[in-house]
ZANUVO-927059 format. One record per residue (C-alpha): residue number from 1; residue in one letter; chain; x, y, z. Coordinates in steps of 0.2 Angstrom, whole numbers. Layout:
BEGIN
{NUM 'A' 'A' {X Y Z}};
...
//
This chain:
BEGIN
{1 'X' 'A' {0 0 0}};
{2 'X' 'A' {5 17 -5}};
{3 'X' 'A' {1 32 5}};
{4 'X' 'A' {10 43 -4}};
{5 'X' 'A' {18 45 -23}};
{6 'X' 'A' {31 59 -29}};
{7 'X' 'A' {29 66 -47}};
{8 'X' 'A' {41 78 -54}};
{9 'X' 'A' {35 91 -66}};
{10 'X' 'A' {47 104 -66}};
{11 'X' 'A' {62 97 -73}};
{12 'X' 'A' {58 79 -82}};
{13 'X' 'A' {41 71 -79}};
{14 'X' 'A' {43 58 -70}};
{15 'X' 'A' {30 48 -54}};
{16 'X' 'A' {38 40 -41}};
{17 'X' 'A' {32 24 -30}};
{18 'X' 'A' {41 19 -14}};
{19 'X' 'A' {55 29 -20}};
{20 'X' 'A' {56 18 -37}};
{21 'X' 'A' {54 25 -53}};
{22 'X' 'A' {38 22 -63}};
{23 'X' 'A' {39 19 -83}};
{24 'X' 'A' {28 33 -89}};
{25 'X' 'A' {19 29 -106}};
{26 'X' 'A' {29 37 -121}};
{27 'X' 'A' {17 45 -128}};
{28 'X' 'A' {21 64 -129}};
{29 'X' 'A' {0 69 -131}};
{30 'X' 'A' {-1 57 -113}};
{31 'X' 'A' {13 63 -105}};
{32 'X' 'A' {7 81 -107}};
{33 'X' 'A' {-9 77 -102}};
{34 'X' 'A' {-5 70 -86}};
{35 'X' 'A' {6 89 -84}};
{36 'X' 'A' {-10 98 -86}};
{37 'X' 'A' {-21 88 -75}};
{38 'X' 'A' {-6 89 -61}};
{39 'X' 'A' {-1 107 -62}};
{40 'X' 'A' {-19 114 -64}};
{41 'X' 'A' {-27 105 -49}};
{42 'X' 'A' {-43 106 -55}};
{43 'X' 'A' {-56 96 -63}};
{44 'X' 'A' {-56 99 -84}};
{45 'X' 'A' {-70 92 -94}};
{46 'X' 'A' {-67 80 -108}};
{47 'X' 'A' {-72 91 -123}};
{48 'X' 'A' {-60 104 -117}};
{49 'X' 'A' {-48 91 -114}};
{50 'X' 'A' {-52 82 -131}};
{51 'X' 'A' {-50 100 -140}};
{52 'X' 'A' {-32 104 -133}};
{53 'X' 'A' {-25 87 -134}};
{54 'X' 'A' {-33 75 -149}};
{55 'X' 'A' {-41 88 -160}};
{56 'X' 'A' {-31 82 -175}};
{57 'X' 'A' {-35 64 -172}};
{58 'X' 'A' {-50 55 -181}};
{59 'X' 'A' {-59 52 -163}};
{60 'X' 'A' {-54 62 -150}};
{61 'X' 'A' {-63 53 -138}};
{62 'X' 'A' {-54 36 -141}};
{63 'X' 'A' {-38 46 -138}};
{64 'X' 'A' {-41 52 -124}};
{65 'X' 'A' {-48 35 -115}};
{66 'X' 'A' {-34 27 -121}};
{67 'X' 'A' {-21 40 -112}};
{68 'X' 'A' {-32 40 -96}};
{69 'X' 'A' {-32 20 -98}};
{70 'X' 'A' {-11 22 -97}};
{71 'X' 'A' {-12 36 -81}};
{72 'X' 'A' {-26 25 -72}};
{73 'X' 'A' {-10 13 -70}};
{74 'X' 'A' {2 24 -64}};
{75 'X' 'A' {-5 36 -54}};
{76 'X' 'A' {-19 22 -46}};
{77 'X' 'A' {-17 6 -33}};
{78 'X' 'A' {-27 -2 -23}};
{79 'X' 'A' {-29 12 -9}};
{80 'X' 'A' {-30 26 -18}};
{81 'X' 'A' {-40 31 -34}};
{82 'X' 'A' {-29 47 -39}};
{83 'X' 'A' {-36 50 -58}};
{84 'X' 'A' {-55 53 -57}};
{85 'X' 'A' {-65 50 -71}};
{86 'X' 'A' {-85 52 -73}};
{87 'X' 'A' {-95 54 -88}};
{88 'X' 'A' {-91 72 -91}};
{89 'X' 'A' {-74 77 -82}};
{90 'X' 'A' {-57 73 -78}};
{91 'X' 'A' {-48 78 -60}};
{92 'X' 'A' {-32 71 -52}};
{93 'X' 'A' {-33 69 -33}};
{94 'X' 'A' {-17 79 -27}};
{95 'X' 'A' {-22 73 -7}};
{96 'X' 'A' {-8 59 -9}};
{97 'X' 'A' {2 65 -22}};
{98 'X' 'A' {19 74 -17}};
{99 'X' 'A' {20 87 -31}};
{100 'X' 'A' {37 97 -35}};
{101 'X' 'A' {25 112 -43}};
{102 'X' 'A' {15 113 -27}};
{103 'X' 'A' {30 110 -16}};
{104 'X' 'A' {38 127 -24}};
{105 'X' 'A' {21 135 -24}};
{106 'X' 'A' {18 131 -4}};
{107 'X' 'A' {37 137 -1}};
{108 'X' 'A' {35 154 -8}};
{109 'X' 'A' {20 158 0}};
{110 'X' 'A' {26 155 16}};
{111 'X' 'A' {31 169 25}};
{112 'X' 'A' {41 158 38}};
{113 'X' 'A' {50 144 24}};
{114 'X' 'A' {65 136 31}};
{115 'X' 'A' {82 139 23}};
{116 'X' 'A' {83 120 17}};
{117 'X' 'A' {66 124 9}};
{118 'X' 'A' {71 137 1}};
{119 'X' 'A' {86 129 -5}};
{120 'X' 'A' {77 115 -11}};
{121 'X' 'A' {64 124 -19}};
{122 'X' 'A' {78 134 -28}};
{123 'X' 'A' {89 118 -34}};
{124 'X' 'A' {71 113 -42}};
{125 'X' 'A' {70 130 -50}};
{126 'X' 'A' {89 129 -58}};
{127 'X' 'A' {82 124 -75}};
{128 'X' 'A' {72 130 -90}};
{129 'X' 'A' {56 125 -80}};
{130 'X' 'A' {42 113 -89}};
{131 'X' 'A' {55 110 -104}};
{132 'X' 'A' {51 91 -105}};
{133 'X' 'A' {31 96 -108}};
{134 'X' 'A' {35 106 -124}};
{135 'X' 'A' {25 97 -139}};
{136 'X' 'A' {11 100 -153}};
{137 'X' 'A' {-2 97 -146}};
{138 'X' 'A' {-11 112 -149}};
{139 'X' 'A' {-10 130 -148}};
{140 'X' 'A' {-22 131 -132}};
{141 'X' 'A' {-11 120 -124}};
{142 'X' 'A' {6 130 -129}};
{143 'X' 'A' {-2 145 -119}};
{144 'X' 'A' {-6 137 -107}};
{145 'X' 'A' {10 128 -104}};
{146 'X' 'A' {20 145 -107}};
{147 'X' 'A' {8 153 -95}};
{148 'X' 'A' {12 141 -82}};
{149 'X' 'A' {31 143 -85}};
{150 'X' 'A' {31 161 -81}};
{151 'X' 'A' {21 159 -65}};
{152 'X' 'A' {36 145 -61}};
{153 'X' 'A' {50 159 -67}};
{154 'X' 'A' {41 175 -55}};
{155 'X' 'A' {43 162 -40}};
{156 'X' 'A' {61 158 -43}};
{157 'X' 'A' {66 178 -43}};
{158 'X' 'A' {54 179 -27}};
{159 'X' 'A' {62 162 -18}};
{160 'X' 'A' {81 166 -24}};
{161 'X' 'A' {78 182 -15}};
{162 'X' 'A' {72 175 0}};
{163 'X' 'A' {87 160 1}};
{164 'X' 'A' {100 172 -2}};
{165 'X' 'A' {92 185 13}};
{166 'X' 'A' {92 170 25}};
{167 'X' 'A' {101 174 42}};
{168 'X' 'A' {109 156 40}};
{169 'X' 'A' {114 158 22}};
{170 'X' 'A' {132 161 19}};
{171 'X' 'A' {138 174 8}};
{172 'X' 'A' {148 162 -3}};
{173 'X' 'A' {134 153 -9}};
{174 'X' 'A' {122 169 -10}};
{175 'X' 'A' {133 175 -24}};
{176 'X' 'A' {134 157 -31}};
{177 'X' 'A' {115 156 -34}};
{178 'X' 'A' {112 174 -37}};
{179 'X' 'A' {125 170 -53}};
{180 'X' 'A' {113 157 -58}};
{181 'X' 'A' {98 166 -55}};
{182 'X' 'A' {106 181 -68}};
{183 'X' 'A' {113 167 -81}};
{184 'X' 'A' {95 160 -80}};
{185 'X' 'A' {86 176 -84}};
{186 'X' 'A' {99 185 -92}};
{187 'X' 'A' {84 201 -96}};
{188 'X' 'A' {81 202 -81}};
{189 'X' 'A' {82 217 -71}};
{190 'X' 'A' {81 210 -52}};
{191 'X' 'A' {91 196 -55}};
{192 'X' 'A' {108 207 -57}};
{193 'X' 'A' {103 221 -46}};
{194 'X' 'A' {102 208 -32}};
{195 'X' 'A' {119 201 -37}};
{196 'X' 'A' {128 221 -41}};
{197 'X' 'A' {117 225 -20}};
{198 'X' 'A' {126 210 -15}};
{199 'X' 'A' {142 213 -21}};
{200 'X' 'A' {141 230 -16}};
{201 'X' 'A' {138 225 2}};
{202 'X' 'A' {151 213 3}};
{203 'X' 'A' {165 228 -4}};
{204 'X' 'A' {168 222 -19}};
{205 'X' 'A' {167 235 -28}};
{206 'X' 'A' {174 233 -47}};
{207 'X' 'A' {164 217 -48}};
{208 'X' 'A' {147 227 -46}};
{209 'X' 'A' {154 238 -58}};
{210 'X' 'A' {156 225 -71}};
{211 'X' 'A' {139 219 -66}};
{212 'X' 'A' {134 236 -70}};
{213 'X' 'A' {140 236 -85}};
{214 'X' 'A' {136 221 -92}};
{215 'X' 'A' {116 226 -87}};
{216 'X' 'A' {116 244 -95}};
{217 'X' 'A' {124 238 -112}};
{218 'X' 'A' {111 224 -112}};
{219 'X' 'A' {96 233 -107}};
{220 'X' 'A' {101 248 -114}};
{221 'X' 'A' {89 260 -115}};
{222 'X' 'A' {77 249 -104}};
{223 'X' 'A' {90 248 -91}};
{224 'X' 'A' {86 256 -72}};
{225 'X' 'A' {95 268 -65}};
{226 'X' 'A' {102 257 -47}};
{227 'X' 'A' {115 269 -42}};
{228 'X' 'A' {99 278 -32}};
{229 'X' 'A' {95 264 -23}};
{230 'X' 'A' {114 259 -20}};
{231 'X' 'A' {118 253 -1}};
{232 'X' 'A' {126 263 9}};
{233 'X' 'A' {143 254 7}};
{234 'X' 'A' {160 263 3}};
{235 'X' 'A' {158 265 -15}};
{236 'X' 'A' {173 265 -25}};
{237 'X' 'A' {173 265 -45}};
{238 'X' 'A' {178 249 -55}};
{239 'X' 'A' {193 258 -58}};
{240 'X' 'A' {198 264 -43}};
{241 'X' 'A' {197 247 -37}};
{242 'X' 'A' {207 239 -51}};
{243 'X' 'A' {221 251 -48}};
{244 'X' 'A' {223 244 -30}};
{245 'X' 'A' {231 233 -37}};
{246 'X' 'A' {248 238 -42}};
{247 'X' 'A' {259 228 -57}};
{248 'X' 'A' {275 233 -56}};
{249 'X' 'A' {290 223 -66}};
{250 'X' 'A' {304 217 -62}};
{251 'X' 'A' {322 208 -69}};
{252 'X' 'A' {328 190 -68}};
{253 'X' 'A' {348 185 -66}};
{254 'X' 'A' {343 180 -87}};
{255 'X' 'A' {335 196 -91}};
{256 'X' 'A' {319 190 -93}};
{257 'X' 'A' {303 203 -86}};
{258 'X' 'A' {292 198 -73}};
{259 'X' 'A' {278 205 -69}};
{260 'X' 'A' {272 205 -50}};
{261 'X' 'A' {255 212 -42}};
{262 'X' 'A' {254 218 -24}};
{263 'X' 'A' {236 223 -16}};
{264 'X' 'A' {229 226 1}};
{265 'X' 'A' {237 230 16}};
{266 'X' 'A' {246 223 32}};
{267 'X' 'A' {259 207 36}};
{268 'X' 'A' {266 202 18}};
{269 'X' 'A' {259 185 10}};
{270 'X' 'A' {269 179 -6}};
{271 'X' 'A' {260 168 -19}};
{272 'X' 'A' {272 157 -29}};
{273 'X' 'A' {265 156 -46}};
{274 'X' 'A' {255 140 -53}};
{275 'X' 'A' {248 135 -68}};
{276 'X' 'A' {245 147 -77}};
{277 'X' 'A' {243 166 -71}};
{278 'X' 'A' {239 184 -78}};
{279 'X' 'A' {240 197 -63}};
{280 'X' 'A' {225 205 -73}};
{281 'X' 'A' {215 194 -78}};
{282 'X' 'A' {215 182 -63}};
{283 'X' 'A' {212 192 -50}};
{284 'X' 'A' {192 198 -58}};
{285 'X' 'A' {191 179 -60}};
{286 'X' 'A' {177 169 -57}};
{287 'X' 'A' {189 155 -54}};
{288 'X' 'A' {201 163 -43}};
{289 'X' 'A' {193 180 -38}};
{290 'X' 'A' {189 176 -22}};
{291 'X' 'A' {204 166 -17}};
{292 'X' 'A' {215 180 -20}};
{293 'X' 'A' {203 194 -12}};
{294 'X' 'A' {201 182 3}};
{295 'X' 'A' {220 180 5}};
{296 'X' 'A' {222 198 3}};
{297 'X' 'A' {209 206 15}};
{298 'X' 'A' {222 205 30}};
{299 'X' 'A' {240 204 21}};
{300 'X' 'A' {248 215 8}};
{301 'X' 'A' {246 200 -5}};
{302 'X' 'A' {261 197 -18}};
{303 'X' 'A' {262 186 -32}};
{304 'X' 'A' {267 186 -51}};
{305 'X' 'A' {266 179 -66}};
{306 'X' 'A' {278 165 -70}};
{307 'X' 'A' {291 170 -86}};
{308 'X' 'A' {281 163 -102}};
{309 'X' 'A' {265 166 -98}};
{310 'X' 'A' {253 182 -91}};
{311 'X' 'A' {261 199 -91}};
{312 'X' 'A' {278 192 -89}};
{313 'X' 'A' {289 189 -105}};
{314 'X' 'A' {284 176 -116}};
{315 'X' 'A' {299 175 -128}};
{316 'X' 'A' {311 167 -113}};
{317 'X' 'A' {328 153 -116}};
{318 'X' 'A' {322 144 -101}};
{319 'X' 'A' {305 137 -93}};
{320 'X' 'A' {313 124 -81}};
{321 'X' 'A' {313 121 -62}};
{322 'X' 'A' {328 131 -59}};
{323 'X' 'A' {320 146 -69}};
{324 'X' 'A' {303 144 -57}};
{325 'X' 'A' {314 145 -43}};
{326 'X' 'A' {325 160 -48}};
{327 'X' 'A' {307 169 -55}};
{328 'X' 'A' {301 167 -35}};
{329 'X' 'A' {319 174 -30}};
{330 'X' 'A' {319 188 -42}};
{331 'X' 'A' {301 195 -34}};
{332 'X' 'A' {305 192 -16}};
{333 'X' 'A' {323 203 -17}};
{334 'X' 'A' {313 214 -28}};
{335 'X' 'A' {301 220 -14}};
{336 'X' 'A' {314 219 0}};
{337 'X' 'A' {307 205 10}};
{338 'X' 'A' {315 201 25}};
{339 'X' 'A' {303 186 31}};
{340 'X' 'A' {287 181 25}};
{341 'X' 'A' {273 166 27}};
{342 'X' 'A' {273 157 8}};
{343 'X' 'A' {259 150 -1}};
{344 'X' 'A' {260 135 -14}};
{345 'X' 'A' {247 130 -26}};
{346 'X' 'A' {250 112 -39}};
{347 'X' 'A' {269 115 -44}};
{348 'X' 'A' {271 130 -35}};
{349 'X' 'A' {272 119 -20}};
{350 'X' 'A' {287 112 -27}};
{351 'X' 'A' {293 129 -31}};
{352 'X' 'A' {290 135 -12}};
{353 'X' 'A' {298 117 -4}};
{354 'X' 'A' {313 121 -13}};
{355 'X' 'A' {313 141 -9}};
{356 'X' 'A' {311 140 10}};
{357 'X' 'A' {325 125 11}};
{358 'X' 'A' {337 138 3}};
{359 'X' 'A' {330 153 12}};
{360 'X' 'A' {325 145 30}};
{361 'X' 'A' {329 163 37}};
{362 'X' 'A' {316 172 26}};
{363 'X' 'A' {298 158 27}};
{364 'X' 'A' {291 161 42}};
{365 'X' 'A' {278 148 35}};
{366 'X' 'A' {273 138 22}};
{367 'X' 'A' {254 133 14}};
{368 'X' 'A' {253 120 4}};
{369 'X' 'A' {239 118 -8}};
{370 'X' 'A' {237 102 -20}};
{371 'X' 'A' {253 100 -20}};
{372 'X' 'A' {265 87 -26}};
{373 'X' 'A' {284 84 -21}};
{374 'X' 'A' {289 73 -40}};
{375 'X' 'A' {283 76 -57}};
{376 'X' 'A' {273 65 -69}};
{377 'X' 'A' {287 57 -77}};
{378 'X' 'A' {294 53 -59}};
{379 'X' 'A' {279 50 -48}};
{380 'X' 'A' {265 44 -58}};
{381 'X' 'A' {260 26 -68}};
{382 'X' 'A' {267 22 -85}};
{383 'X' 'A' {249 23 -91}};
{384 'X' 'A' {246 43 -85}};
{385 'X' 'A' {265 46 -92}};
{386 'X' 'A' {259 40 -109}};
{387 'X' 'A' {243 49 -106}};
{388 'X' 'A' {253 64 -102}};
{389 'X' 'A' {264 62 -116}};
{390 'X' 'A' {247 61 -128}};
{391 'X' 'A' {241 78 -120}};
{392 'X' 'A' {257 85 -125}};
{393 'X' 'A' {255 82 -143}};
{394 'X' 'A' {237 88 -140}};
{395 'X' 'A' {241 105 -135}};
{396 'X' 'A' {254 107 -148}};
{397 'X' 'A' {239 104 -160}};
{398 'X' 'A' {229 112 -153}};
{399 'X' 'A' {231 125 -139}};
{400 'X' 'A' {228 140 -149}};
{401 'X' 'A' {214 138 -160}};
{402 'X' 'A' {195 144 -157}};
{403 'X' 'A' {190 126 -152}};
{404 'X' 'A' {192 126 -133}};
{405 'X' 'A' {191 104 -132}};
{406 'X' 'A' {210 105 -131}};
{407 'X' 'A' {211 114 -116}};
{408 'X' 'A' {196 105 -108}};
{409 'X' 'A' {208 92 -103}};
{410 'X' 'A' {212 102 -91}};
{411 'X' 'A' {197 112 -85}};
{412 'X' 'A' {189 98 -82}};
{413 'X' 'A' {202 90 -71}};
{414 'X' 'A' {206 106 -63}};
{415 'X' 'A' {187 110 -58}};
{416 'X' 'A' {176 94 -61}};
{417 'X' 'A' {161 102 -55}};
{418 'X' 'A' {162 118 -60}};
{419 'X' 'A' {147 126 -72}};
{420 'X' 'A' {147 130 -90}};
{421 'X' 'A' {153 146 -89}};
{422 'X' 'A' {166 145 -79}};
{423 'X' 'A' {174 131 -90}};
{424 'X' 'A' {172 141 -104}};
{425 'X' 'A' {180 155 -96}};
{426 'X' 'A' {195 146 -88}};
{427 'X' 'A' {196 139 -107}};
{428 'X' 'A' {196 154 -116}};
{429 'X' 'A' {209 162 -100}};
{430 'X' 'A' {220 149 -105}};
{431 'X' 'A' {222 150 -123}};
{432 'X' 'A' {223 170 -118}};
{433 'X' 'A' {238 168 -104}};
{434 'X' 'A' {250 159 -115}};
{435 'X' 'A' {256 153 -132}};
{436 'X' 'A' {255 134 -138}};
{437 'X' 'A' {275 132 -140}};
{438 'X' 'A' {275 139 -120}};
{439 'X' 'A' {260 126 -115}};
{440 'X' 'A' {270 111 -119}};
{441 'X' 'A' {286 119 -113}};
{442 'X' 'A' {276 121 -93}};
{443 'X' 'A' {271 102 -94}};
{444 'X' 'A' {288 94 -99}};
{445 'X' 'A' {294 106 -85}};
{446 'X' 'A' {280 100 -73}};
{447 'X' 'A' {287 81 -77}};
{448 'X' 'A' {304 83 -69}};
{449 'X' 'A' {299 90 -55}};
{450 'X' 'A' {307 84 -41}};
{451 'X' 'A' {310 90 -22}};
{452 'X' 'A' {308 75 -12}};
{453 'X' 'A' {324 72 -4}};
{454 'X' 'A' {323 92 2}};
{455 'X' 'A' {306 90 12}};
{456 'X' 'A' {314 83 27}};
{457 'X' 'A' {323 98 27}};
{458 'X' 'A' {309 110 28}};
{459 'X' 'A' {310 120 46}};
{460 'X' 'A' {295 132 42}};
{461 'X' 'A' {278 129 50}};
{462 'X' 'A' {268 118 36}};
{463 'X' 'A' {250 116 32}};
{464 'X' 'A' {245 105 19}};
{465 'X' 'A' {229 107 12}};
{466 'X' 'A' {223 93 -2}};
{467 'X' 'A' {204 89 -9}};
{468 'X' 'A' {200 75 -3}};
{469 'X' 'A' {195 66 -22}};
{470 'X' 'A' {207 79 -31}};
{471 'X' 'A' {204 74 -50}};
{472 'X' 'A' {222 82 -55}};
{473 'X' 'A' {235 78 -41}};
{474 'X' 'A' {226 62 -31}};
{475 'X' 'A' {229 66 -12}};
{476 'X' 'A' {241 52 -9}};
{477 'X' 'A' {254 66 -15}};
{478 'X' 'A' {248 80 -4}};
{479 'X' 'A' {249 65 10}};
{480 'X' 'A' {266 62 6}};
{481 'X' 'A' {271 82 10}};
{482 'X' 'A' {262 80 26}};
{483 'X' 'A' {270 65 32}};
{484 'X' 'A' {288 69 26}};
{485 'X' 'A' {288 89 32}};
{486 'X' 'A' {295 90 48}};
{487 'X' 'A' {276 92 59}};
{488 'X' 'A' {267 97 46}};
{489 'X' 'A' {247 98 46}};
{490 'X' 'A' {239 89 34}};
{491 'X' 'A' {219 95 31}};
{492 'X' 'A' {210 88 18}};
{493 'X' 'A' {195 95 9}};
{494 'X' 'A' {179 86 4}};
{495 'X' 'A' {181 92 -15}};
{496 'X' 'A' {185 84 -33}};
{497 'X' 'A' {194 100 -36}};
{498 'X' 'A' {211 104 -39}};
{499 'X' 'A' {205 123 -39}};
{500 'X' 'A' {193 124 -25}};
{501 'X' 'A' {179 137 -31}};
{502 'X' 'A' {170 151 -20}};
{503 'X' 'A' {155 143 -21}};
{504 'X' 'A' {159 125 -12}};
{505 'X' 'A' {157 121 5}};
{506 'X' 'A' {177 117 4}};
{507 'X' 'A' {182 133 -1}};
{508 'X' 'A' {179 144 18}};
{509 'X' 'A' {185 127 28}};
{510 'X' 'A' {202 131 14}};
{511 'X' 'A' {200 150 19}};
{512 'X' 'A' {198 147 37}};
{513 'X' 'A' {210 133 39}};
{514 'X' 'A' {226 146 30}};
{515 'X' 'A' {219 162 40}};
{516 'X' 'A' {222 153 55}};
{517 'X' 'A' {238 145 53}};
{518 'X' 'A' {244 162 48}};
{519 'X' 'A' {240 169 64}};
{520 'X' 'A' {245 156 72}};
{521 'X' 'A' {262 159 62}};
{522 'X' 'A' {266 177 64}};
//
């Protein structure tokens, strides 16, 4: 016996019994039929329902008894007769049936919905709603069903703002749904002046300019005016904010130019560089944005652009270890360092082991994120070297044409979960940050890393951070940093990312796990 049964409208039709799926009838006329009965509640008389549904058949009625003979069995049991036929009328009994629609409809009309409500009424609402119900049926029925997916649309803006104004919502995940809400509706004019409110509240200032932007050249004409209803934050133009960052240059012992950023004020923090950087364009990121504003909210916050790639030079002898290491050197003497806490993200790790063994004077302490100590050609399988070595001849193919699946390989490895924009955009940042010939160069560099016999002689403080089912580095490397630094920390993250994203749970335990340790570490 079933008390209960689930049907989902919103996204895919589909009823469930006991929590097992039901096979629905495959008939696109049924299928819609059931959706109408469902989401209007109400009882519909068989001529109506003949007109909208089997008007161009040669008996209406017969189509429709044979549909309703197909949702009698999925919708009835032995307890409970849910589709309700009589001579002149059709109803659905919704009394037992759990109802996504009228789940999202209940949410957003109370006044006193709980955050997990919310949140669940929101994940429900992440799509194009109703978009499995399209079909020809007839143009009655293309009204109505558009109709119905614009009431579905005006509770999303309503319950989006409702979730993102919760006292127990965090203000991570507030701008990760109020970038959905704006990709959804991109015509919009609440969706992004919640984000640029938002945005504004939380000081980050050029951001909400761009949002800004992005809305008035959009809308154009259309476009409101929100800078009379701005919050009263300090406001600060999307310039002015750009320049508090300052790139500044400076020489290598080979004569090669990096470029170095500094922003934000108090104890120095130095970033060794990764794969791959531009001081410009990865600090408005939506990949690394608000790592780097995080990290530099209570330091002055230093890093640079590795020679090859960024704003450094591209045209260089050298991309190898050694060159890594000098490029770190170069900075550091540059901006008169006398001792500093060090952060290492992928190879940079390697890069910042090596540093504070040659320099134990100067690193007052050392992070560690998704690091390992031996490159692929060292470290890993025979089969991921020959996968490694095909990647190789794939970027040399590849890297800089328009099609983006080249550098998917890594985007996908780097960020697993990550939406479709910002895999395009860390796609397209790619292609933009480096040339093909440099690319390949990084990788065969990455390959011979190899600082293993120096991690027992690391004296700084260590944390090691590492996501837990890392898809690029597997933790067991970032395990072996922990176990062979000298009392190092080792604090895994429960993430598939090897760039941990604003928007995941991991990415403030990340934040709060290196904002202690540095205070910890002064």
């Amino acid at each position: 016996m079933t008390d209960h049964i689930r049907v989902d409208a919103i996204e895919d039709l589909a009823v469930y019994r006991d929590g097992q799926k039901v096979a629905l009838v495959t008939s696109r006329k049924a299928r819609a039929l059931l959706a109408y009965l469902l989401l209007t509640g109400q009882s519909q008389r068989r001529e109506h329902l003949c007109e909208m549904f089997f008007d161009r058949t040669s008996d209406p009625r017969a189509g429709l008894r044979w549909s309703l003979s197909k949702l009698r069995k999925t919708l009835n049991d032995d307890a409970h007769e849910r589709l309700i036929a009589t001579k002149d009328s059709i109803k659905i009994d919704l009394t037992t049936i759990d109802l996504d629609a009228g789940f999202v409809r209940e949410v957003h009309r109370n006044p006193r919905a709980t955050t997990a409500h919310l949140r669940q009424a929101a994940e429900l609402l992440s799509h194009k709603p109703l978009a499995s119900l399209e079909t020809s049926a007839s143009a009655d029925y293309d009204v109505w069903l558009l109709g119905v997916r614009n009431e579905l649309q005006d509770l999303r803006g309503g319950i989006f703002q409702k979730l993102i104004n919760a006292d127990d919502f965090a203000d991570h995940e507030a701008l990760k749904w109020l970038r959905l809400w704006c990709r959804l509706e991109p015509y919009s004019h609440d969706a992004p002046y919640a984000l640029w409110q938002k945005l504004i509240q939380l000081q980050r200032q050029y951001e909400a300019s761009t949002v800004l932007t992005e809305y008035v050249d959009l809308m154009g004409p259309d476009a409101n005016d929100w800078t009379k209803s701005a919050p009263t934050q300090p406001q600060l133009s999307g310039a002015a904010f750009k320049q508090r960052q300052s790139v500044e240059f400076c020489k290598a012992k080979d004569g090669v130019r990096i470029a170095y950023a500094t922003v934000g004020s108090g104890p120095p923090l130095v970033k060794a560089a990764n794969w791959l950087n531009h001081l410009e364009l990865d600090w408005e990121s939506p990949i690394w944005g608000d790592t780097f504003q995080a990290l530099a909210a209570n330091h002055t916050f230093i890093r640079y652009d590795e020679r090859g790639n960024g704003l450094s030079d591209w045209e260089v002898p050298e991309i190898s270890f050694p060159s890594f290491l000098n490029d770190l050197e170069t900075v550091v003497d540059s901006q008169g360092l006398d001792r500093f806490p060090l952060l290492g993200m992928s190879q940079g790790c390697a890069v910042s082991i090596d540093y504070a063994v040659r320099h134990p004077g100067r690193v007052s302490a050392l992070v560690l994120i998704g690091g390992y100590a031996s490159g692929w050609r060292i470290g890993m399988s025979k089969e991921d070297q020959e996968q490694r070595e095909a990647v190789l001849t794939l970027t040399r193919l590849g890297w800089g044409t328009s099609n983006p699946a080249y550098r998917h390989i890594f985007s996908q490895t780097f960020m697993p979960d990550a939406d479709a924009e910002r895999l395009a955009w860390f796609d397209d940042f790619q292609r933009q940050t480096t040339s093909p010939e440099n690319a390949v160069r990084f990788q065969q560099a990455f390959g011979d890393i190899d600082v293993r016999h120096l991690l027992s002689q690391v004296q700084a403080p260590t944390l090691v951070i590492h996501a837990r089912k890392d898809q690029r580095i597997p933790l067991d490397y970032g395990r072996e940093l922990a176990v062979e630094i000298p009392n190092a920390r080792l604090v895994t993250l429960e993430s598939r990312s090897h760039i941990i994203l604003g928007d995941e749970p991991a990415w403030k335990v990340c934040m709060d796990e290196i904002h202690d340790f540095l205070a910890e570490n002064r």
